[in-house]
C-alpha positions in Angstrom: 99.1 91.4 78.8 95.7 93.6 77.9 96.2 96.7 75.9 95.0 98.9 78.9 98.2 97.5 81.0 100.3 98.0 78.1 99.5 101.5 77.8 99.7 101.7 81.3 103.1 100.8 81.0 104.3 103.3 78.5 102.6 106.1 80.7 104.8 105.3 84.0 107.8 104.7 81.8 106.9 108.6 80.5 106.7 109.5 84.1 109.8 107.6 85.0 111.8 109.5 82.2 110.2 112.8 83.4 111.7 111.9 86.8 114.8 111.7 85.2 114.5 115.0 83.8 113.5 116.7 86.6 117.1 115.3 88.5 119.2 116.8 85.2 117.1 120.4 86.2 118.0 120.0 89.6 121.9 119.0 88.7 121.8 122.3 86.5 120.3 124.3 88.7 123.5 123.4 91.6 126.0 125.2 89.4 127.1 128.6 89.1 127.1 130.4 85.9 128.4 133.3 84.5 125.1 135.0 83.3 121.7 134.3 83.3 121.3 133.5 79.1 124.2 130.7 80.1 121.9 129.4 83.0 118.9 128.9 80.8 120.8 128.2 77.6 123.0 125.0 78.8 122.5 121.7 77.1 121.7 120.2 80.4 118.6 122.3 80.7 117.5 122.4 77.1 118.1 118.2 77.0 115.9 118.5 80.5 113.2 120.7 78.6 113.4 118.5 75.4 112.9 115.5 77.6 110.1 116.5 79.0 108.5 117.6 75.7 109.2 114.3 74.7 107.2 113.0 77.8 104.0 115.1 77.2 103.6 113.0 73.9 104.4 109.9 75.7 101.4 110.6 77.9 99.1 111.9 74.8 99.9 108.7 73.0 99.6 106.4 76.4 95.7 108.6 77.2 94.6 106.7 73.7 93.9 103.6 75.4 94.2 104.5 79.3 91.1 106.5 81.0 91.5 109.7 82.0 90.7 109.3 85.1 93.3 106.6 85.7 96.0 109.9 84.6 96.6 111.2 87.9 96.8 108.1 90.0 100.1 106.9 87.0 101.1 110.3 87.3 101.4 110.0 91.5 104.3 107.9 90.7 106.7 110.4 89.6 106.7 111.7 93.2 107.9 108.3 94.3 110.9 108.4 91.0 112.0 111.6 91.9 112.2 110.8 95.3 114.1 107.7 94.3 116.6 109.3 92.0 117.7 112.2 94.2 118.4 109.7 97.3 120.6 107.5 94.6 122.2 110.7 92.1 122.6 113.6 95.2 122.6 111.0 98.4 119.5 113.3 100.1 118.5 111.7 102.8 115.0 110.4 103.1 112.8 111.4 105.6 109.9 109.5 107.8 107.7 112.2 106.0 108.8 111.4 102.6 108.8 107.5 103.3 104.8 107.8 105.2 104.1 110.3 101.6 105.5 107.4 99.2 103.9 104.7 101.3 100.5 106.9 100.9 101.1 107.3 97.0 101.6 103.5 96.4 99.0 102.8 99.1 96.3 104.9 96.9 96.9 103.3 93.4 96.7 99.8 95.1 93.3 101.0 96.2 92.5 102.4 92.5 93.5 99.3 91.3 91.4 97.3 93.6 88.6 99.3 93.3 
């Protein structure tokens, strides 16, 4: 495997754990709290927060070997995880609109890749 697909690799795996992040946020952000401190100040929403901290340096550390300009097209598949994990963790439904935007995400990286 080259370098650049290795890197690759440990971008959408940064994505992929952002995704997951972004689910905890949402989870959090279903309950009802007392105040507003206890609303920002759970352990669900700081771990979120310190996940996705933890992603940005994933991403910093992937951007030494991948280009730049290969960055959004990786980053296009967090719409698809997020997507993903709230039809399997909150049983949303998926749409044809959301199935035609996922099908046009994947559809566009196979063309970056191709081209």
């Amino acid at each position: 495997m080259s370098r650049l697909a290795i890197y690759s690799v440990i971008y959408v795996t940064g994505v992929l754990i952002s995704a997951f992040s972004q689910i905890m946020l949402k989870a959090s952000a279903g309950r009802k709290y007392k105040s507003r401190i206890k609303e920002y100040l759970n352990p669900l929403v700081i771990t979120a927060y310190a996940i996705f901290f933890g992603c940005t340096l994933i991403s910093m550390y992937a951007l030494k070997v991948v280009p730049l300009s290969m960055s959004p097209v990786l980053e296009g598949t967090g719409y698809i995880f997020v997507t993903v994990l709230s039809f399997l963790f909150f049983k949303e439904r998926l749409t044809i609109r959301q199935l035609a935007g996922m099908a046009l995400v994947l559809g566009g990286i196979v063309i970056f890749a191709l081209g």
